[in-house]
N, C-alpha and C positions, 0 to 999 in steps of 0.2 A: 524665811521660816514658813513651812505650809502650812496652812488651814484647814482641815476636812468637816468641821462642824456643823458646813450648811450644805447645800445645793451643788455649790461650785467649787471647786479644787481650786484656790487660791494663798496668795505670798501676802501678810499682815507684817508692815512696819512696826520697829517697837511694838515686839510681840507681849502681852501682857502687863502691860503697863499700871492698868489699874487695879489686875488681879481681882479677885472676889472681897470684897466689904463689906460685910452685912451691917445696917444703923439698925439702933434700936427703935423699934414703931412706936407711936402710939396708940396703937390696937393690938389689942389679943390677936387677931384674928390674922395679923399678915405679917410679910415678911419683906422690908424693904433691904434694898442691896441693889450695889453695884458690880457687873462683871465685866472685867473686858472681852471685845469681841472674839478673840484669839482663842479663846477657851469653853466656848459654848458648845452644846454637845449635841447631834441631831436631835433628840429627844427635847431641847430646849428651843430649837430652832422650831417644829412643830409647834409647839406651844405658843411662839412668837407669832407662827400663821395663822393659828387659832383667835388668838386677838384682835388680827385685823378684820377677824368677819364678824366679830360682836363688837366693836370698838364704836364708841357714842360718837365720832367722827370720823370717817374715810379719810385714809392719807396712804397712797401707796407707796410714796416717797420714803416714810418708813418701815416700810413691812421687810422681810428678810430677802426678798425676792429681787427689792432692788440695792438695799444696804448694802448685803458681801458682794457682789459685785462691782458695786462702787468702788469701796472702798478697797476692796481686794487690787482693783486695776489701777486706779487713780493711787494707790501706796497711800492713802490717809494714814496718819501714825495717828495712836494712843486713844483709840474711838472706846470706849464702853456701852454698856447699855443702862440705866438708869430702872427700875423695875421695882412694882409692888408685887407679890404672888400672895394665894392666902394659905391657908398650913395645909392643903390637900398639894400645893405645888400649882395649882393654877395661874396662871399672868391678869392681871388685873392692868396695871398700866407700863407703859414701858417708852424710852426713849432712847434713841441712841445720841451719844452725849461726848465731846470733847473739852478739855479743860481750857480755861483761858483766862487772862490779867484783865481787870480794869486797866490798869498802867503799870510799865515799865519800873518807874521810879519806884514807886513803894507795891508791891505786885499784891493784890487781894484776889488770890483764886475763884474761878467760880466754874460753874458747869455751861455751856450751851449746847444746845440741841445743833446734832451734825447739820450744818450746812455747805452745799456745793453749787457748782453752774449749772447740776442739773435739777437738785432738788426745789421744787419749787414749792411747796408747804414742808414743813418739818415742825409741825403739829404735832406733840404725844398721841399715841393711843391709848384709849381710858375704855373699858369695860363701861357698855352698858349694865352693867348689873352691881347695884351697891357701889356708883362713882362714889357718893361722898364720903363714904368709910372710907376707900381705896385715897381721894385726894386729902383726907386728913390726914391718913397714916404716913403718905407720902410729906408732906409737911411738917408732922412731928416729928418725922425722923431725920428730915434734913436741919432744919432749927436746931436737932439737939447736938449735933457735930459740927464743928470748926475747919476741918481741912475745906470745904465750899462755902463761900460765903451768898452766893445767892447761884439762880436757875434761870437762864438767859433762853427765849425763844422767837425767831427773828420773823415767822412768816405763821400767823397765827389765823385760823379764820375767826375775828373777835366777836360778831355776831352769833355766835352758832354757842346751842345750850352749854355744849362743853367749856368752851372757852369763859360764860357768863358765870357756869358753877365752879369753875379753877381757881377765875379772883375771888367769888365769895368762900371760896374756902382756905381758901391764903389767907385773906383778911382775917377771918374767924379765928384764923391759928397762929395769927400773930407777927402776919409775914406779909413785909409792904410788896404791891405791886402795884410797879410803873408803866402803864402802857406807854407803846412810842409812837409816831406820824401812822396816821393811818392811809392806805393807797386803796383804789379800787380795780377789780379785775373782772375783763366781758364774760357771761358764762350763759347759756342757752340752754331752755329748755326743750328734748326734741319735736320736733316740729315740721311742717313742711317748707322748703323752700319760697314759697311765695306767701305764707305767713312769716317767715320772717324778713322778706324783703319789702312786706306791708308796713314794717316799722322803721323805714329805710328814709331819707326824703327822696324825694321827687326827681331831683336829679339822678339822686345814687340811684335809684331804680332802674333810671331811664338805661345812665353809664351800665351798669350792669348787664343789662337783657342786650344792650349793644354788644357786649363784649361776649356773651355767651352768642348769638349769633354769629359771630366770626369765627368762635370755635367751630361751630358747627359747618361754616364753612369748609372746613377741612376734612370735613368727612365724619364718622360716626361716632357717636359722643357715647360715652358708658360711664355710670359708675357702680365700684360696689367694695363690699367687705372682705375684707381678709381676718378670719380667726383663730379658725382650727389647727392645730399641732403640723398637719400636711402643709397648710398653705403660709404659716407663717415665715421661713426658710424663704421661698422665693419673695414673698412680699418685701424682706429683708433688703434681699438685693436690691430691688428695685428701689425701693426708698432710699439706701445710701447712694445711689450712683444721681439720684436727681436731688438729693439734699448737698450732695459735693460739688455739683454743675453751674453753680451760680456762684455769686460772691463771699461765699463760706469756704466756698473750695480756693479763690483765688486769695482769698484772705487768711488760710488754713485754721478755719475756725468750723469746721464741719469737723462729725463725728467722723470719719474717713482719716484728714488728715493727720491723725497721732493714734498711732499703736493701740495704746492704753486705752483711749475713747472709743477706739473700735472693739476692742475686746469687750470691754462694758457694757457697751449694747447691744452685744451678742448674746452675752450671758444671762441680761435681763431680760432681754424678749425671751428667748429661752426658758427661764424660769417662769414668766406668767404666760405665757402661753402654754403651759402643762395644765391648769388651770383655764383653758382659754378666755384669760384676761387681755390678754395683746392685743389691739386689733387695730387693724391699717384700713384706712378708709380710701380707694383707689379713684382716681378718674384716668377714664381711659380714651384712647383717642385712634379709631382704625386697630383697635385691639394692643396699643401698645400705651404703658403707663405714661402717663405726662404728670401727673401730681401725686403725692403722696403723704398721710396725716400718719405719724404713731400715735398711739394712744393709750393709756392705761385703766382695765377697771378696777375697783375696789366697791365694795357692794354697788350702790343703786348708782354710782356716779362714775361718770368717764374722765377720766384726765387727759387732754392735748400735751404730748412730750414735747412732737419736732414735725417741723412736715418740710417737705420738700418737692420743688419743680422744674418742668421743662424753660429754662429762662428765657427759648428762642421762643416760648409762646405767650410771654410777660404781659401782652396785648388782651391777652385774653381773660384776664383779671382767675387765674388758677388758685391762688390762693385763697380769693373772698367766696368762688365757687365751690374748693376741696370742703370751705367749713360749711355754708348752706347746704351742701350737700350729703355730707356727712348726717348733721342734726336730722336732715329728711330720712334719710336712710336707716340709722337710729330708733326714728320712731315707727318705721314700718317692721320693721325686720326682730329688734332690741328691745319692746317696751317699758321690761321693766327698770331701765336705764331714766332716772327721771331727771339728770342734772349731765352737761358736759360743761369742765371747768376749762377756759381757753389757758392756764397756765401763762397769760401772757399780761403787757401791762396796758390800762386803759387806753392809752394813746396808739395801742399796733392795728394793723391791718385787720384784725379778727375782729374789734373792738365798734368795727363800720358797719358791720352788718349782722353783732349779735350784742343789742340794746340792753338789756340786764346789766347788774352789775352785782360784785360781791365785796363786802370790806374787808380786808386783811390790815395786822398792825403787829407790831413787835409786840412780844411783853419781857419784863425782867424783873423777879422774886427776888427778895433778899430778905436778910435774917438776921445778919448778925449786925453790931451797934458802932462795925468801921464801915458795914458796907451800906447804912443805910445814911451814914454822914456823905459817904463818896458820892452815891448815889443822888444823896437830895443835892450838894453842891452841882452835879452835873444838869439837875431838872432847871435851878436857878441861872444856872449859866446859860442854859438852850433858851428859857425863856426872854432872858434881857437879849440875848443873839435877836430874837425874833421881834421882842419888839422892835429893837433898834434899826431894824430892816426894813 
């Protein structure tokens, strides 16, 4: 079945699934509802992009720009979007949301927030403007309905105001929430290159400047940005063919090797690069790519998607350079970019030479008096696990 609602001409699985549902709020003032993706109307889709540039936390992971494409290529079935607006039609918060069972055996529906292998935050967005009316309302109206029994979010930034005023407003309304293990992720603020390899040790520094000398061995080293609507097409290219060249491509787990995942991040760089939010961070070598970073903006903040390189120059440490340099690059060129989020986990390659860190953790809302049994038997089961370990 086609799609035209958004950006991209696309086929939705289980078309309609959730259909439109409006719960009753608890505020005058807004309108909470569910709608399936299959059915949103450009006019809604705006609305949607609209949020992500006032939303109390950056996440482009759900903005429309990268959702229908997703989903559209990857065939996700029965996605909706979860949404408070307020009676002028405004979006206040919004999430895109798939249904899923505690267990099999006795099934307690609940809602979680889409996740994939590429989304790496899937964090709501919440209007800076009047969040605690908007997280009440949202709250009231899910408590007072039965078909969900709780609201599952798996990659949360738990530090960050948003996330601190979400549980105090669950609590307030009546609605347990359980945070889950919490993980930390490298992220850099931009900088120059030899400031951040000041916070390197001694060795890694030493390794490093070795290895960028060998580059240079080779002849003329460059790097730079790729943004604009013109340059982002060829930068394309080139990133897939040196993100398929290594072990991804033999492993067929690059974007290249399946259909689907190529079409995807086609259509998304595509999309934010109309906005010139896309942007490829290049090292060049004798005028020809050797490395390559995607990357996503959403306001002040950069997201790391995927990067890729030349594998016969492995020696050369290309990847701990793509990020140093990039961050430099960033802050010359980008200033008002104050955050690049590495998207990666504290133990990767990015994680060596950009010392920050950020805390991410699950959370899971619930409401009703089976899911807050199921729920607490599972905190007591993880915990005696943990001790016993």
């Amino acid at each position: 079945m086609i799609y035209t609602g958004g950006p991209v001409l696309c086929v939705v699985v289980d078309m309609n699934f959730f259909g439109q549902q409006t719960f009753p709020a608890s505020s005058l003032h807004d309108v909470v509802d569910i709608v399936d993706l299959s059915i949103i109307s450009d006019h809604e889709v705006e609305e949607w992009n609209q949020l992500g540039l006032r939303a109390m936390c950056a996440n482009p992971f759900v903005e429309p720009a990268f959702v229908i494409p997703l989903v559209c290529n990857l065939r996700i079935p029965r996605v909706g979007l979860l949404r408070v607006r307020d009676k002028e039609g405004d979006w206040k918060f919004v999430t895109p949301v798939v249904q899923y069972h505690y267990e099999q055996g006795r099934p307690l529906p609940e809602l979680r927030a889409l996740s994939s292998k590429y989304t790496f935050i899937d964090q709501p967005l919440v209007s800076k403007i009047d969040p605690v009316l908007t997280l009440t309302s949202l709250f009231g109206a899910l408590s007072s309905q039965r078909q969900w029994h709780g609201l599952g979010v798996e990659v949360n930034l738990s530090q960050s105001d948003q996330s601190e005023l979400t549980d105090f407003v669950a609590v307030s309304s009546g609605v347990e929430c359980h945070p889950g293990e919490t993980i930390l992720r490298p992220v850099a603020v931009p900088a120059s290159a030899e400031e951040l390899l000041s916070d390197c040790s001694r060795s890694r520094r030493k390794s490093l400047r070795k290895s960028w000398k060998l580059l240079e061995s080779y002849g003329k080293v460059e790097y730079r940005l790729a943004r604009t609507a013109a340059e982002i097409p060829r930068a394309v290219e080139q990133f897939l063919r040196l993100e398929s060249a290594g072990w991804k491509g033999e492993n067929q787990t690059s974007l290249d090797s399946h259909a689907d995942d190529h079409r995807f991040f086609l259509e998304m760089c595509e999309n934010f690069s109309r906005t010139n939010r896309c942007l490829f961070g290049e090292l060049l070598l004798n005028g020809s790519v050797i490395a390559s970073t995607c990357n996503l903006l959403s306001q002040q903040t950069l997201f790391a998607f995927k990067i890729g390189w030349e594998p016969n120059l492995a020696k050369c440490s290309l990847g701990h350079w793509s990020e140093l340099l990039l961050a430099e690059e960033i802050a010359k060129q980008i200033p008002e970019i104050r955050l690049i989020d590495s998207c990666s986990s504290e133990d990767s390659y990015v994680g060596r030479v950009w010392h920050r860190r950020q805390e991410l953790a699950s959370r899971i809302y619930v409401w009703s008096r089976r899911a807050r049994i199921v729920q607490g038997a599972k905190s007591v089961a993880k915990a005696f696990v943990k001790r016993s370990g």
